[in-house]
PADREN-940620 format. One line per field, with one value per residue (C-alpha): x, y, z; chain; residue number from 1. Coordinates in steps of 0.02 Angstrom, whole numbers. Layout:
BEGIN
c1 <- X	...
c2 <- Y	...
c3 <- Z	...
chain <- A	...
n <- NUM	...
! end
This chain:
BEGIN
c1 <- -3293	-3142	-3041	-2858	-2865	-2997	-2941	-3052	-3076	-3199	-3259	-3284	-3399	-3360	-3494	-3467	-3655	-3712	-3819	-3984	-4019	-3951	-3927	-4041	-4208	-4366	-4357	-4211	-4249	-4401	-4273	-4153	-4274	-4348	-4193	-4106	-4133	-3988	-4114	-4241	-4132	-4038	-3869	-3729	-3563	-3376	-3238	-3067	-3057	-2905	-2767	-2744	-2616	-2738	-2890	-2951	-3099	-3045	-3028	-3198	-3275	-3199	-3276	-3439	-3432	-3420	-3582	-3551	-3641	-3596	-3404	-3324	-3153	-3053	-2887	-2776	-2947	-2970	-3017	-3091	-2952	-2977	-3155	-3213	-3126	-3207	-3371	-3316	-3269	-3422	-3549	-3461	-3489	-3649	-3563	-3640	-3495	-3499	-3322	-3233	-3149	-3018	-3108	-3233	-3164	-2954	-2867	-2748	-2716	-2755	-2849	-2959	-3025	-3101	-3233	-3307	-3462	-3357	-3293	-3445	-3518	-3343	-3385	-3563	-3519	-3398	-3495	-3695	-3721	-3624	-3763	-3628	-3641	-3735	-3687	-3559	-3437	-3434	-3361	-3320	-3328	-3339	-3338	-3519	-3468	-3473	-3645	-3688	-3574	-3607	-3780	-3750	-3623	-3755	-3882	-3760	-3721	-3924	-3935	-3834	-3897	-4050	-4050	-3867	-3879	-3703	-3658	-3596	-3541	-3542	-3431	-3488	-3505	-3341	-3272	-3218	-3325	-3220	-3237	-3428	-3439	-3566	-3580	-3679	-3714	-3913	-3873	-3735	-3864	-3992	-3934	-3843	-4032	-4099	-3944	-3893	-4059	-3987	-4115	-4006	-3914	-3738	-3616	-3482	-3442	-3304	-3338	-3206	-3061	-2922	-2961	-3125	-3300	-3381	-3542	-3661	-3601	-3624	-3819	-3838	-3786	-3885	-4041	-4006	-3972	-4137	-4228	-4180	-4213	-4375	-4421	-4352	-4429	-4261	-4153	-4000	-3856	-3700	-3516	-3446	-3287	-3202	-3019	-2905	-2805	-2629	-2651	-2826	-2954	-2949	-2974	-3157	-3196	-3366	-3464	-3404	-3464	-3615	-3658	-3635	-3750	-3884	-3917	-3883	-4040	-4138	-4131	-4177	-4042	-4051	-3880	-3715	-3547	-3383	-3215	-3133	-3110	-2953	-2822	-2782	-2587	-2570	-2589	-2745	-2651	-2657	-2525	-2493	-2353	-2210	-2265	-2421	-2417	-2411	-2566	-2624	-2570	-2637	-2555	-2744	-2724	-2809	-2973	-3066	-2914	-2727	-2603	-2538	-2675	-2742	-2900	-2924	-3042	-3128	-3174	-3270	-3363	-3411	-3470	-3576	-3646	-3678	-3788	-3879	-3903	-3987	-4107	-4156	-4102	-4201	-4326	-4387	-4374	-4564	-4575	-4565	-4453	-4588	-4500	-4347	-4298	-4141	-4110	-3989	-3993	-4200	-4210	-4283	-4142	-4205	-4360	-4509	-4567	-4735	-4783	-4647	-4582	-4402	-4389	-4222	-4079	-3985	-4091	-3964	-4040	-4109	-4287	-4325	-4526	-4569	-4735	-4824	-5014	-5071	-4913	-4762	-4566	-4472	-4290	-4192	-4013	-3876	-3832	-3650	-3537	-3432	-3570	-3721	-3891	-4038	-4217	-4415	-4537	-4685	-4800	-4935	-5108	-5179	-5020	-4955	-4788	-4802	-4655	-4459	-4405	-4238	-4087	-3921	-3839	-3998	-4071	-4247	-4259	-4449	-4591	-4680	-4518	-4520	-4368	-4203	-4035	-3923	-3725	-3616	-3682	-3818	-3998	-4166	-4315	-4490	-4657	-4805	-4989	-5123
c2 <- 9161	9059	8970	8923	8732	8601	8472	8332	8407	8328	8404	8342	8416	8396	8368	8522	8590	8757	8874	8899	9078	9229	9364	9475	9564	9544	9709	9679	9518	9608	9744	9625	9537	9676	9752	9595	9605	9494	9354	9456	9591	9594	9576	9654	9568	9569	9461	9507	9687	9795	9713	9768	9914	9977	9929	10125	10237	10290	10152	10065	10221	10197	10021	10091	10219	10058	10014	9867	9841	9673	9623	9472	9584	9415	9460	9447	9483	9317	9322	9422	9585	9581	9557	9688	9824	9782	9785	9955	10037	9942	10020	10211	10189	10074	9931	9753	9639	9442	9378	9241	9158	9030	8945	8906	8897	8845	8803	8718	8555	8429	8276	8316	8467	8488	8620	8611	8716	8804	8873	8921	8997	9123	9184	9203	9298	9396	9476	9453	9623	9717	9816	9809	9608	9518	9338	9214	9125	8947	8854	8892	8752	8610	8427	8343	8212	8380	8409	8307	8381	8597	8558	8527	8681	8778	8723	8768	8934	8964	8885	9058	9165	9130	9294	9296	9169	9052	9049	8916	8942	8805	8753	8761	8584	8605	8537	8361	8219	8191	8378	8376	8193	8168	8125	8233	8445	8426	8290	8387	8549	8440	8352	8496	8587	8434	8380	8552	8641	8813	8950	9038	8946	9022	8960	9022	8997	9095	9065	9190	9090	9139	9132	9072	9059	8923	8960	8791	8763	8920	8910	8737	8770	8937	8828	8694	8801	8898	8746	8678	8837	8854	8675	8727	8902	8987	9128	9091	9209	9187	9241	9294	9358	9521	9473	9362	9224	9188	9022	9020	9174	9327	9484	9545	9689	9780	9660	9513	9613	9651	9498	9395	9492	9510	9318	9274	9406	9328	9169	9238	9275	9373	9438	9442	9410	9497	9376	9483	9683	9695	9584	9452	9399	9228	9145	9268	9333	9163	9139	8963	8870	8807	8632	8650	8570	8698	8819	8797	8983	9046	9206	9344	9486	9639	9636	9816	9887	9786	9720	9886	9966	10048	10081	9966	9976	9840	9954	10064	9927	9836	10009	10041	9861	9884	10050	9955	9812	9922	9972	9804	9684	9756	9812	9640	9570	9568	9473	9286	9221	9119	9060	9077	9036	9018	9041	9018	9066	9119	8928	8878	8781	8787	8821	8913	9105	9110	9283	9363	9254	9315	9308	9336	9220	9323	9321	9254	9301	9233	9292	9282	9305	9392	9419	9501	9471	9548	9610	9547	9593	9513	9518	9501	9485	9455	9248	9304	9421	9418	9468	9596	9519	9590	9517	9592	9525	9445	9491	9343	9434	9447	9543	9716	9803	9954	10031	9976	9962	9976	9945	9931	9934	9902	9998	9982	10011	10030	10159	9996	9901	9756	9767	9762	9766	9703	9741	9622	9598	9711	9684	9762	9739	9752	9805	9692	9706	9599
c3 <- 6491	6478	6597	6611	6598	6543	6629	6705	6871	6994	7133	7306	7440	7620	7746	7822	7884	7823	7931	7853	7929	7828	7953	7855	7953	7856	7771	7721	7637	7566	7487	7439	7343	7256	7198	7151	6952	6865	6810	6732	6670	6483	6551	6464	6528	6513	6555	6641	6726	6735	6827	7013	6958	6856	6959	6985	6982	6832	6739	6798	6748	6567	6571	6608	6461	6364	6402	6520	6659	6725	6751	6803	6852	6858	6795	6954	7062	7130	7333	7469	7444	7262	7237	7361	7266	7118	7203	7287	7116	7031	7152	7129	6926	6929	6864	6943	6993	6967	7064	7035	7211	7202	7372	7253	7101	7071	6935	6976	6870	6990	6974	7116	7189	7369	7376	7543	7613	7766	7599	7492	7672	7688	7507	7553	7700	7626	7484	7502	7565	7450	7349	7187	7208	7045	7071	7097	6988	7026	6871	6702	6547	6640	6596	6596	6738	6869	6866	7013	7113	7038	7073	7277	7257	7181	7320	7452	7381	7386	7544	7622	7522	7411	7347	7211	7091	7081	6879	6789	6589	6487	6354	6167	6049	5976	6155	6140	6185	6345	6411	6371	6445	6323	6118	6066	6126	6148	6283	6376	6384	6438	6554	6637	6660	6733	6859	6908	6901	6844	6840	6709	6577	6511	6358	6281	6079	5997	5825	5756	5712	5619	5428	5436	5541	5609	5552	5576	5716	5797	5744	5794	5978	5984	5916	6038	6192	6146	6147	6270	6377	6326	6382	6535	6566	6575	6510	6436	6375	6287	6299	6129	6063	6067	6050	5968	6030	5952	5811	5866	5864	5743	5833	5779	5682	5660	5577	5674	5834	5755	5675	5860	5943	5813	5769	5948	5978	5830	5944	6077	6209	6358	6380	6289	6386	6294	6305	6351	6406	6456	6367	6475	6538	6472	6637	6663	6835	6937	7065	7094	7201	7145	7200	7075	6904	6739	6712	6518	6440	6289	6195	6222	6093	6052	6166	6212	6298	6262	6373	6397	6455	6288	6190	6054	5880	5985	6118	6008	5885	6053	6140	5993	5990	6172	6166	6033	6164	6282	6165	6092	6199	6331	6226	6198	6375	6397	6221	6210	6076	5981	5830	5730	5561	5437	5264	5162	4965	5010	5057	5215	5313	5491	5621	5542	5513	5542	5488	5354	5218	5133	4949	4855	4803	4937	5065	5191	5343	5511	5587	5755	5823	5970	6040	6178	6154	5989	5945	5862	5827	5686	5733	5544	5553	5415	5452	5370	5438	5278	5153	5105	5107	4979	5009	5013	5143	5103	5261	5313	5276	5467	5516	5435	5460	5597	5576	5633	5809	5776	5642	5631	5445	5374	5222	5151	4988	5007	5097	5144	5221	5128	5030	5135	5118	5249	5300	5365	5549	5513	5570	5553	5700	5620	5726	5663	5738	5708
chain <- A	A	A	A	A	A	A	A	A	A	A	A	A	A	A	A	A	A	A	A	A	A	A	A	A	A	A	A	A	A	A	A	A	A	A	A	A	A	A	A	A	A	A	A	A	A	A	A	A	A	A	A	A	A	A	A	A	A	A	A	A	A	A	A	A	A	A	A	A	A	A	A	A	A	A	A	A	A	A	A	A	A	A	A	A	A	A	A	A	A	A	A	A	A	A	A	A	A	A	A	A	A	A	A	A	A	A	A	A	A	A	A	A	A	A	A	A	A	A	A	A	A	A	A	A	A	A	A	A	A	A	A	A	A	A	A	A	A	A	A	A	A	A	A	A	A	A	A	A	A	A	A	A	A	A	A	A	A	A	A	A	A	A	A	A	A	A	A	A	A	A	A	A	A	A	A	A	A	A	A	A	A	A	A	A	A	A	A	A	A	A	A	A	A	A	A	A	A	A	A	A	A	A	A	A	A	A	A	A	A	A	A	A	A	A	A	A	A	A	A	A	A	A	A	A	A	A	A	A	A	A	A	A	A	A	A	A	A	A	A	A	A	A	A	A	A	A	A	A	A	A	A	A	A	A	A	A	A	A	A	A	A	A	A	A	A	A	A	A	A	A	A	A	A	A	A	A	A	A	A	A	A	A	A	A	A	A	A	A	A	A	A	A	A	A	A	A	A	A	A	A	A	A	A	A	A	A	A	A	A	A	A	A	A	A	A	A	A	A	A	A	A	A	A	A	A	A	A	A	A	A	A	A	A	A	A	A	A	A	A	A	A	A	A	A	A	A	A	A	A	A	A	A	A	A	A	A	A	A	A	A	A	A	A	A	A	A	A	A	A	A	A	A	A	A	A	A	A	A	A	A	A	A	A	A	A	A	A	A	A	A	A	A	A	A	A	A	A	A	A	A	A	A	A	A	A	A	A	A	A	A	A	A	A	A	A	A	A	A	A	A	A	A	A	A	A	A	A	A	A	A	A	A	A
n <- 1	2	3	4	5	6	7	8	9	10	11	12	13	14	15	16	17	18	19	20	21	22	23	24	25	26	27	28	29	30	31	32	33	34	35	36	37	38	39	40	41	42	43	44	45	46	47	48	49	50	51	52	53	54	55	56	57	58	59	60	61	62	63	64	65	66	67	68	69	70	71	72	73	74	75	76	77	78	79	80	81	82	83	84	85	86	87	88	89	90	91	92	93	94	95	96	97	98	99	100	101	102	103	104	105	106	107	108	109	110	111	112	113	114	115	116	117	118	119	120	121	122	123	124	125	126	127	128	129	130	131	132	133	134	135	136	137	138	139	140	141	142	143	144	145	146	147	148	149	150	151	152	153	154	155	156	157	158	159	160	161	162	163	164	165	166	167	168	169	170	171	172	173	174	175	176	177	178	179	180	181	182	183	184	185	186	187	188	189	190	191	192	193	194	195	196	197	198	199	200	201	202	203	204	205	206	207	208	209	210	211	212	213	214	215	216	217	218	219	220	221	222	223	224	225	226	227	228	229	230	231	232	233	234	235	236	237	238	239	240	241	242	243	244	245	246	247	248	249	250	251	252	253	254	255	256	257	258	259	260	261	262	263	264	265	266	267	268	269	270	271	272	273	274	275	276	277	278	279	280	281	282	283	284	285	286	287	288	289	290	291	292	293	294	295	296	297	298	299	300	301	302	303	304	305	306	307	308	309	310	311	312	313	314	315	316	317	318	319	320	321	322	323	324	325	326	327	328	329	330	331	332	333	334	335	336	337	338	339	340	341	342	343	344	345	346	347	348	349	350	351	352	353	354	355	356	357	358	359	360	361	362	363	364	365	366	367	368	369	370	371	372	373	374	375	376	377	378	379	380	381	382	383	384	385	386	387	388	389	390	391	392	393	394	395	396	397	398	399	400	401	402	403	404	405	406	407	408	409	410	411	412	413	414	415	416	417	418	419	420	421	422	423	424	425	426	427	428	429	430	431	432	433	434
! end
C-alpha cells in the first residue's frame, strides 16, 4: 500500500476507556473464531477499489474475476458510508474487505494527530459483524518513532474485537533514515515486531522504477523481513507493483509481474498485495478542508483498470499471476520455508540450498526450501526479470526429484528435471522425497 504523505506524524492516544465486552453470545464467538481465516490464509490483496461512481456489483464482480480476494477499496471509500458498501458488494462476490477509516487513520499533514479510543471503538462497532470484514487499516509506511503509540492502537483495536486483526504496512529500506527512524532496515523490522507485537508483518517495495530495477535491494529486504519473521513465528506478506507512477515507477509488464511474485514466494511469503487495481486520482480521493495544509500528489498510471475506468495489459498479466497464486501460494501454506538461496553467475551469493545445487554460468536463480516432514518443495525462480536463466540441478543423494508441483515459463530440457531453462519471471516448483 501507499499513502498520500510521509510526513512525521505522531500519534496521540486519549484516555478514553474501552469496554472490554464484545456484544457477541458464545456461539457466536465460537463461529467467529472458526471462520476468521486472514492470518493463516495465502492472501491475495489489492489496493484502491473503483471510485464511488463506479463502486457497483458489477464492477466488484470484475475484480473478483481477477483473482483477488482481499481489497483495501480505499479510493474515495474512507468512513462508515463508504466502507460498508464495499463490504456489502465484497460479501455478494466473495471478496474479503480490509477498510481504511480516516478516524483511525488521516492524512492530513499535520504535525500531530489525535487518535483516541472513543474512535477505534466506533470503527469496531461499525464493522465487526460484517461477515465480508478481513481486518482493519490502521497505518500505512510509518516512521519508526510510532511504534509505541500503533502498538496501544493495535491493542485497543483487539481489545473490541479480538477476532479482526488491525494492519499496519511498513515501508521498504529505500525510505530515508528519518522516515524509518532508524539507520539501518534490520533494526526498523525488528524493532517494529518487538514494540508493536504484530501477529502479521506487512511491507511494501516497488522495485520497478523507470529504466532500471532495484534488484539488491529488493532481496535484501525480502531476506531481512523473512528473518526476522521467522525469529518471530509470524507470516509476513508484501505489497508489490502493478502500475507506474509518473518520473518514478514503470508500469510492469509480464515478467515484472511474474518475477515479484515468484522470488517473493522463494522467500517465503504468505500473501502478495497489488499497488494498485484501479488507477488512483492523484490525491487518491481525500477530501480535506480548505484550512488543511497540501496533500503530497503523485501522477498513478496504468494499474489493472485506468483512470477511466478501463481494462489494462496489467489486468490480465496480474490475473494470470493470481490463479497461479492460488495454486502455489496456497499450496505451500502447510510447508515451512526452511532455507533459501541466491546465485548469481552459478555462484553462491546468499543463504544456503541444502538439497539441489545449480550448476551453469547462468544459473541466475533463487531457491527457496519447503518442508513438511519427509517431504520437500524447491521453489526456483528467475532472480532477473530482464533475462533467461539455463542451469541443471545437482540433487543431494538422500533426496530424489518426484515430479513438479507447478511452473510457470519454465522448460526442462530433461526426463529427469535437472536441466532448466527459465523466462524472465519464470519459476519452476520441484517435489523432492526423502
Amino acid at each position: 500500500m501507499r499513502r498520500i504523505t510521509k510526513y512525521f506524524i505522531p500519534v496521540i492516544i486519549s484516555g478514553i476507556m474501552i469496554s472490554c465486552g464484545t456484544g457477541k453470545t458464545e456461539n457466536q464467538t465460537k463461529t467467529s473464531q472458526k471462520e476468521y481465516t486472514f492470518l493463516t490464509d495465502f492472501k491475495i490483496i489489492a489496493y484502491s477499489g473503483p471510485p464511488q461512481e463506479e463502486a457497483t456489483l458489477e464492477r466488484y464482480q470484475e475484480i473478483a474475476d481477477a483473482g483477488i480476494e482481499y481489497l483495501v477499496p480505499g479510493n474515495g471509500a474512507l468512513d462508515k458510508e463508504t466502507n460498508l458498501k464495499a463490504l456489502d458488494l465484497g460479501l455478494k462476490t466473495g471478496i474479503k474487505i480490509i477498510p481504511v477509516d480516516i478516524r483511525v487513520m488521516p492524512f492530513m499533514v499535520e504535525q500531530v494527530v489525535t487518535v483516541d479510543t472513543a474512535a477505534i471503538r466506533a470503527i469496531v462497532e461499525d464493522y465487526k459483524d460484517h461477515p465480508a470484514l478481513a481486518a482493519y487499516v490502521v497505518r500505512d509506511e510509518p516512521s519508526g518513532v510510532l511504534f509505541q503509540s500503533l502498538h496501544d492502537i493495535c491493542e485497543a483495536f483487539r481489545t473490541v474485537d479480538p477476532y479482526h486483526e488491525p494492519l499496519i504496512n511498513l515501508l521498504p529500506s529505500y525510505a530515508s533514515p528519518f522516515q524509518l527512524a532508524s539507520d539501518d532496515y534490520r533494526t526498523h523490522i525488528s524493532s517494529f515486531i518487538d514494540i508493536v507485537k504484530p501477529k502479521l508483518l506487512s511491507y511494501d517495495f516497488y522495485a520497478l522504477r523507470e529504466g532500471f530495477t532495484r534488484y539488491e535491494a529488493w532481496f535484501n529486504d525480502l531476506s531481512i523481513v523473512r528473518e526476522e519473521t521467522r525469529k518471530a513465528d509470524i507470516p509476513f506478506i508484501i505489497f508489490i507493483q502493478s502500475q507506474a507512477i509518473d518520473k518514478g515507477l514503470r508500469v510492469p509488464n509480464r515478467a515484472d509481474i511474474l518475477w515479484q511474485i515468484n522470488t517473493s514466494l522463494a522467500y517465503g511469503t504468505r500473501g502478495v498485495g497489488w499497488f494498485s487495481y484501479w488507477t488512483p486520482l492523484p490525491d487518491q480521493g481525500f477530501v480535506r478542508d480548505e484550512n488543511d495544509k497540501p496533500f503530497l500528489v503523485e501522477a498513478h498510471l496504468n494499474a489493472m483498470i485506468d483512470i477511466d475506468g478501463n481494462r489494462t495489459n496489467v489486468y490480465d498479466y496480474v490475473k494470470e499471476a493470481n490463479f497461479y497464486l492460488k495454486k502455489v501460494g496456497k499450496g505451500l501454506l502447510e510447508w515451512d520455508n526452511t532455507e533459501v538461496a541466491r546465485y548469481s553467475s552459478g555462484e553462491l551469493r546468499e543463504g544456503n540450498s541444502p538439497m539441489a545445487t545449480p550448476a551453469g554460468e547462468e544459473a541466475n536463480i533463487v531457491i527457496g526450501t519447503y518442508r513438511m516432514d519427509k517431504l520437500a518443495r524447491l521453489v526456483i525462480s528467475n532472480s532477473s526479470c530482464e533475462q533467461e536463466t539455463e542451469f541443471s540441478l545437482e540433487i543431494s543423494p538422500e533426496w530424489k526429484i518426484d515430479g513438479v508441483f507447478s511452473s510457470i515459463d519454465a522448460v526442462s530440457t530433461e526426463k529427469s528435471l535437472t536441466e532448466w531453462t527459465l523466462n524472465p519471471g519464470g519459476s519452476v516448483v520441484i517435489n523432492l522425497k526423502n
